[in-house]
VMD Tcl script that draws the C-alpha trace (Angstrom):
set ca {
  {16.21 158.31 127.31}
  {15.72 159.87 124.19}
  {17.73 160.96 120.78}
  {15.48 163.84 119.18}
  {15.84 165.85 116.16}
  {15.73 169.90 116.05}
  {13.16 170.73 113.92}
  {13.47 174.33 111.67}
  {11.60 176.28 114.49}
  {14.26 175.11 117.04}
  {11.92 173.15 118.87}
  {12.67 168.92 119.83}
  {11.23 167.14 116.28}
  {10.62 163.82 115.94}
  {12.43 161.16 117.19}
  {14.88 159.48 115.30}
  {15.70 155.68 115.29}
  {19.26 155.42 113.94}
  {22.29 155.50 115.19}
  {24.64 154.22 118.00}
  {24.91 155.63 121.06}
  {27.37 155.29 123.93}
  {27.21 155.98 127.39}
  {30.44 156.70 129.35}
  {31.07 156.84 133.03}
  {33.65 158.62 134.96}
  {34.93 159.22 138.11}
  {35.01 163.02 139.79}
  {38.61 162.70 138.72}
  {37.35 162.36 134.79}
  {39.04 158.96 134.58}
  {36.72 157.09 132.50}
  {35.85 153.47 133.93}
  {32.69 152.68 132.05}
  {31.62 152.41 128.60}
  {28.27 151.09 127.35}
  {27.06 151.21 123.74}
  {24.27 149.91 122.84}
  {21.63 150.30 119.00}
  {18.84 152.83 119.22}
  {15.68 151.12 119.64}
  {12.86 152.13 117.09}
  {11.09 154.60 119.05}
  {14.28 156.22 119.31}
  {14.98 155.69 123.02}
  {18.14 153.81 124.22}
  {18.16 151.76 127.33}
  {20.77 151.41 129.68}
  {20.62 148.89 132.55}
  {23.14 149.15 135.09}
  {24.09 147.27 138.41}
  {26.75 147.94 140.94}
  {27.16 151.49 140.37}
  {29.42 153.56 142.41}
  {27.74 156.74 144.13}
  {30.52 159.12 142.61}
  {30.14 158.25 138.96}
  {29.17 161.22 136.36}
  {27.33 159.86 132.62}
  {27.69 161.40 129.35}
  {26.17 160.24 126.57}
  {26.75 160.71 122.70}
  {25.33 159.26 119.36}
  {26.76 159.03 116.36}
  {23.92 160.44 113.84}
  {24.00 160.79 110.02}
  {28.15 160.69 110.42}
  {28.13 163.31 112.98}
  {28.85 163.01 116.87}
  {26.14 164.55 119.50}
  {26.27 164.94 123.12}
  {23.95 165.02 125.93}
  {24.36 166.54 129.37}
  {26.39 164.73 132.23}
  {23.97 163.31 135.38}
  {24.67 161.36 138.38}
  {22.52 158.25 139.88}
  {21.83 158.69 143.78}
  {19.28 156.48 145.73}
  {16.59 159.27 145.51}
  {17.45 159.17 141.56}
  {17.78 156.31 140.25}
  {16.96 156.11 136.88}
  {18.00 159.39 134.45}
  {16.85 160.47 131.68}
  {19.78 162.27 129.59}
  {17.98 163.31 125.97}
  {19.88 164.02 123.29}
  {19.23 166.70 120.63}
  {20.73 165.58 116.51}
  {20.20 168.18 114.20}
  {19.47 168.27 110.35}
  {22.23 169.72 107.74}
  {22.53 172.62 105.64}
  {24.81 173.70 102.64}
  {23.57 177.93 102.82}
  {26.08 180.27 104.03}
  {23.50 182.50 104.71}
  {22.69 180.74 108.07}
  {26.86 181.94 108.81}
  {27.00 185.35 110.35}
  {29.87 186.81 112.51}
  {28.88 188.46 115.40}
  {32.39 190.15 116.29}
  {35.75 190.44 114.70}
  {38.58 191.68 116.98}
  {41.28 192.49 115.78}
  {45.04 192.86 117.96}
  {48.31 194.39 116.19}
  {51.70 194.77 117.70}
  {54.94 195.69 116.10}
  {58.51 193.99 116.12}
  {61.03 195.20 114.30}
  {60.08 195.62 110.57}
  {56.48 193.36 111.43}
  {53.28 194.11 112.48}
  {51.97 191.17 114.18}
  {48.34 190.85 113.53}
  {45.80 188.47 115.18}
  {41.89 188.65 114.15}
  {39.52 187.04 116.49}
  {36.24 185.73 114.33}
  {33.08 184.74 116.83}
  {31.14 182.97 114.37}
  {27.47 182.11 114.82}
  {24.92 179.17 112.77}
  {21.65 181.13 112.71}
  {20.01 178.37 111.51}
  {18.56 175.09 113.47}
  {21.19 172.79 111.27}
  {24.46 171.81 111.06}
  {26.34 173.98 108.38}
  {28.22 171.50 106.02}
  {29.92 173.78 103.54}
  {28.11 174.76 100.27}
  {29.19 171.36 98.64}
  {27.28 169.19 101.36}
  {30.92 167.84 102.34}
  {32.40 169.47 105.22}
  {36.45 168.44 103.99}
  {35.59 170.74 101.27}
  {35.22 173.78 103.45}
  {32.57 175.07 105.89}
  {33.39 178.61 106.56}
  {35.65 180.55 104.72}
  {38.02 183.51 105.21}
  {40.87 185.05 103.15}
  {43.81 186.88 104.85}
  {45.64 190.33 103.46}
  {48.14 190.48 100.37}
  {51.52 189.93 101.65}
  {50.80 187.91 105.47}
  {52.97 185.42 106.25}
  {53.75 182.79 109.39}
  {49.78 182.07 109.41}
  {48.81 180.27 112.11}
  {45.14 179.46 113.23}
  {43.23 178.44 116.69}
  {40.02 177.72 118.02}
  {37.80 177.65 121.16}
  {34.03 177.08 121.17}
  {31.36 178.94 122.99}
  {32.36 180.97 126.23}
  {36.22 178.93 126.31}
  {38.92 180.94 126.62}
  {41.41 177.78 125.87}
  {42.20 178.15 122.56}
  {44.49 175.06 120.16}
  {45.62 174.48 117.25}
  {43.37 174.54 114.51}
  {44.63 171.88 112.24}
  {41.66 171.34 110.06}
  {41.70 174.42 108.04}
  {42.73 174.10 103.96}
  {43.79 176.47 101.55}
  {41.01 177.09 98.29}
  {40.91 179.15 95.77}
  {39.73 181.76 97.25}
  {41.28 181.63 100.19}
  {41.44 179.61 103.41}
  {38.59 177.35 105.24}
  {37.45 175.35 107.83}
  {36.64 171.77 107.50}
  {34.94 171.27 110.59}
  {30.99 171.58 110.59}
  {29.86 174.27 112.34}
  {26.91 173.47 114.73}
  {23.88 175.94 115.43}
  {24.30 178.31 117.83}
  {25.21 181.94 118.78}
  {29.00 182.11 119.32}
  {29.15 179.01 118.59}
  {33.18 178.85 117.22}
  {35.86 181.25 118.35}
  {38.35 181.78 115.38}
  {41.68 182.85 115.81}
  {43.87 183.85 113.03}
  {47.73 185.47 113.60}
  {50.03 186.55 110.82}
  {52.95 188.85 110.04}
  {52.73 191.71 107.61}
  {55.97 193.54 106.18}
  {55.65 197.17 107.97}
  {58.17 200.38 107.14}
  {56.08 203.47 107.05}
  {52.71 202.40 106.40}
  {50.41 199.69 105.02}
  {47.15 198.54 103.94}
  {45.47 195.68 105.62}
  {42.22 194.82 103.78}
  {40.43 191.40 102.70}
  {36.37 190.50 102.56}
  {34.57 189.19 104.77}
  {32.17 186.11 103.14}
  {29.36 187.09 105.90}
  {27.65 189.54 107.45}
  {29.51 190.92 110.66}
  {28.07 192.68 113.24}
  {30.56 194.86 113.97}
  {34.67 194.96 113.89}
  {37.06 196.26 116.74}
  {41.27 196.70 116.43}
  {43.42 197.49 119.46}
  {47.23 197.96 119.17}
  {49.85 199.60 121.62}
  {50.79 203.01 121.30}
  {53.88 203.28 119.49}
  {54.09 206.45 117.10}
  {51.18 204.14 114.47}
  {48.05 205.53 113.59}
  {44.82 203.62 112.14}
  {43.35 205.16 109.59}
  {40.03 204.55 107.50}
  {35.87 206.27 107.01}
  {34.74 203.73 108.79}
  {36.59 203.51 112.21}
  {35.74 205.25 115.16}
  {38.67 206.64 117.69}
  {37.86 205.43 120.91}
  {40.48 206.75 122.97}
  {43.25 205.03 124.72}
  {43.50 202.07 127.26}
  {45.80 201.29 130.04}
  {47.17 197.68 130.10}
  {49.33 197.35 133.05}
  {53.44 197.57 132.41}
  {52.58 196.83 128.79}
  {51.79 200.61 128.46}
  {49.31 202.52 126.48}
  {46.73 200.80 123.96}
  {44.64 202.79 121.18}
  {41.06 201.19 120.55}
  {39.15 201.63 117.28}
  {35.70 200.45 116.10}
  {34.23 200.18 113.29}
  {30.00 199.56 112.48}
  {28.86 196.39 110.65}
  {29.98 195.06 107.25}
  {28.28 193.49 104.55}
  {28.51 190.00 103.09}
  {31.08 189.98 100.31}
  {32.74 193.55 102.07}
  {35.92 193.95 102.91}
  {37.48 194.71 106.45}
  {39.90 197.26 105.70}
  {42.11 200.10 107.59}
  {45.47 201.89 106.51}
  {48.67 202.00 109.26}
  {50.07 205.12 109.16}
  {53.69 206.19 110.82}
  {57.33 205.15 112.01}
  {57.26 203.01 114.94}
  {58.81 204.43 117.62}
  {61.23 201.26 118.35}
  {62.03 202.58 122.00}
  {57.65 202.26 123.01}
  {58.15 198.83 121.33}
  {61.07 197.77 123.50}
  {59.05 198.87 126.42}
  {55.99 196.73 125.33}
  {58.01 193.57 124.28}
  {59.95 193.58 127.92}
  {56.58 193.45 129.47}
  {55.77 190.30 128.19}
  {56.54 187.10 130.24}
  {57.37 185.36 126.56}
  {59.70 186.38 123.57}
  {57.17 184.45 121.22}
  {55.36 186.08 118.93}
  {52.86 183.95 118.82}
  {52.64 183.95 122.32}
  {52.84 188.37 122.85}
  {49.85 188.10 120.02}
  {47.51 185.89 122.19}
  {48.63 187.58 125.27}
  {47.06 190.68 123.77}
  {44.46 188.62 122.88}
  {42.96 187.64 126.46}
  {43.79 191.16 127.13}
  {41.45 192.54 124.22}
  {38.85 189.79 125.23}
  {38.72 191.19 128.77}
  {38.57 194.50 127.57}
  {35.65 194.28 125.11}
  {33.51 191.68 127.64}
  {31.46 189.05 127.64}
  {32.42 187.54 124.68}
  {35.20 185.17 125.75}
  {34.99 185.71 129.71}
  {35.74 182.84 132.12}
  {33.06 180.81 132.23}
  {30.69 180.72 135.17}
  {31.19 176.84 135.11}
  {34.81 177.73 136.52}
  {32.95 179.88 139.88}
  {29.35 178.92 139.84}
  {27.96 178.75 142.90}
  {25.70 175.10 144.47}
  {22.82 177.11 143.73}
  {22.74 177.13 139.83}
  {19.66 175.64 138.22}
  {19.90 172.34 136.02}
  {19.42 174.67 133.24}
  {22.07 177.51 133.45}
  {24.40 174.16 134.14}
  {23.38 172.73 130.46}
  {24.09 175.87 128.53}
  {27.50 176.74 129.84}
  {28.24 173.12 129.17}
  {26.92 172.81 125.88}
  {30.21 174.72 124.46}
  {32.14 172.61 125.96}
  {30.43 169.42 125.01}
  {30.22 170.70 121.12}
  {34.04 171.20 121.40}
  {34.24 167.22 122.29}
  {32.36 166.31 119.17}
  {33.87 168.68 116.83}
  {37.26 166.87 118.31}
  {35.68 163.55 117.79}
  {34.80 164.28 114.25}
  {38.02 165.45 113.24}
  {39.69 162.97 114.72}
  {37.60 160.28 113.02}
  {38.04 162.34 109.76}
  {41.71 161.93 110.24}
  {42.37 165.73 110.32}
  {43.78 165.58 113.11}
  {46.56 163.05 114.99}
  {46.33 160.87 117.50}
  {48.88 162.45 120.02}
  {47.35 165.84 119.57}
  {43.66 164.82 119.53}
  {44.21 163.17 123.06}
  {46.01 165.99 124.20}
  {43.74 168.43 122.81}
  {40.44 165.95 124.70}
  {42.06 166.12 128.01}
  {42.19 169.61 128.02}
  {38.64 169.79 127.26}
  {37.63 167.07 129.68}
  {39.36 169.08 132.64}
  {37.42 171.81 131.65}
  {34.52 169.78 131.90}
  {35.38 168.95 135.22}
  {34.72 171.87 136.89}
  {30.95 170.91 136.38}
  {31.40 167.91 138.29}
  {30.79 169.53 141.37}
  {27.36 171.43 140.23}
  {26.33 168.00 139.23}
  {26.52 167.17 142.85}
  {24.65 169.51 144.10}
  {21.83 168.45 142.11}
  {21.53 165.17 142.37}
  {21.70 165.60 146.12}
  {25.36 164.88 146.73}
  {26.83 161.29 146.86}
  {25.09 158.33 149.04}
  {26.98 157.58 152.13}
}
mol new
graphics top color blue
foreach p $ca { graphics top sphere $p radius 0.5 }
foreach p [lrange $ca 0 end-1] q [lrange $ca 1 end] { graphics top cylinder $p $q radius 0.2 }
display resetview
């Protein structure tokens, strides 16, 4: 097999001859029994020779490139197969924002007592064929940046990658001068991180929520339940209301694209009406707010589509091709590494970086059984 470089049109460069790679093996019940790691040779191949090899084994490998973690895809040996080839794709870095854009921001409010509980949903995209480092070249500087509204308090930040819906903790942000950022680097890819900020705001009659936005955004949506509060602002679009179950009546908003260096902004206007409230927070199985806020969040994701939707990894059928396998994976398999490198940066601990793997490896295994089907199924 191969390690390759991405070269600035996207397509495989040359090969590259350092690094280490590893190759794990695991059982369909993602234990992991195997672990080989040997140098890349100097045509930038690695060789693994293996013996003994139990039918219902699944590989992954990863290198470690130019202090950065890559995966491959996961393949199976079978007596019809058996030697793989599992390629795996490094990319060069960058330090220009520009490459940065954010395809979506969604934004959720709900109101509790004097609060309005606000949670903005970035899906942020690398344009560009290299990993995004921050502007300094060092990713525990900052990769991408964001700064929240005057005044927010209890801020708490998670991420998912690609089409995920299983958001955690994201640990690795800092505070800068300017604001807040990220420390992990952000790979290339559309969608490629899922950012999710929630924070309180002070609310009586009315208030402001504005801050800029460091890159250009496609567009910008806000939902909130219908409670007696109106958004207003030029630049948002009344899109009507939207029934969500026993947790009432939602108003939707929209609002076009915004510039680099813009702000996202919209004014609150209104008394709550405490009794619609009531009504909303009984609904809810949970009296956390930080729970209520991402329940409205998978609800606003459903609602606006395709964006974080179940996966088809979680009900594809035997038939899927090799390739529609490898892209829903590859979200998945970039969370792993981004995990990896934060974990080897120390940003994150121990407990919660196995915690935060396992989840991610029983994601994984719902692939397991594609696998299967395309390497013919195990040998009897």
């Amino acid at each position: 097999a191969t390690t390759s470089r991405r070269g600035p049109n996207r397509s495989p460069g040359q090969l590259v001859s350092d690094g280490t790679d590893t190759l794990r093996a695991f059982t369909m019940a993602l234990e992991e029994v195997r672990t080989e790691t040997p140098d890349l040779q100097p045509d930038g191949r690695y060789d693994f020779q293996l013996s003994d090899v139990a039918p219902d084994l699944v590989f992954m490998t990863s290198v470690d490139y130019d202090a950065l973690n890559y995966n491959g895809s996961p393949d199976r040996l079978s007596r019809t197969e058996p030697e793989l080839d599992m390629p795996i794709v490094v990319y060069d870095k960058t330090t220009d924002p520009a490459v940065v854009s954010i395809d979506q921001i969604h934004t959720v409010l709900d109101f509790a007592e004097d609060q309005v509980l606000v949670s903005e949903i970035y899906v942020i995209s690398n344009n560009d064929s290299a990993v995004f480092l921050g502007e300094t070249g060092d990713a525990a500087d900052g990769t991408f940046e964001l700064v929240l509204p005057s005044g927010a308090q209890n801020v708490d930040f998670q991420r998912s990658f690609g089409s995920s819906t299983n958001f955690m903790p994201a640990t690795e942000l800092i505070q800068t001068e300017r604001g807040w950022a990220d420390t992990l680097p952000l790979r290339p890819g559309q969608a490629a991180m899922n950012l999710l900020v929630s924070y309180q705001i002070p609310f009586e009659d009315g208030v402001q929520i504005a801050h800029p936005v460091y890159y250009v955004t496609d567009n910008a949506t806000v939902i909130m339940p219908d409670v007696g509060v109106s958004l207003q602002g030029s630049d948002w679009a009344n899109e009507g209301t939207r029934q969500m179950g026993a947790a009432g009546t939602f108003l939707s908003y929209a609002s076009p694209g915004i510039e680099a260096g813009e702000a996202l902004s919209f004014e609150l206007d209104g008394r709550i009406n405490r009794s619609e409230v009531a009504a909303v927070m009984g609904s809810t199985e949970t009296d956390s707010t930080t729970g209520i806020m991402l329940g409205a969040t998978v609800f606003l994701l459903v609602v606006v589509g395709a964006v974080f939707t179940v996966s088809s990894w979680q009900n594809s059928t035997t038939g899927a091709d090799s390739d529609s396998v490898e892209l829903d994976m590859e979200p998945l398999l970039r969370a792993v590494a981004n995990l990896d490198d934060a974990f080897e940066a120390g940003a994150i601990e121990e407990t919660q970086y196995h915690r935060q793997r396992e989840k991610l490896m029983n994601e994984l295994a719902g692939m397991w059984p594609q696998i299967d089907s395309q390497s013919g199924g195990q040998d009897g």
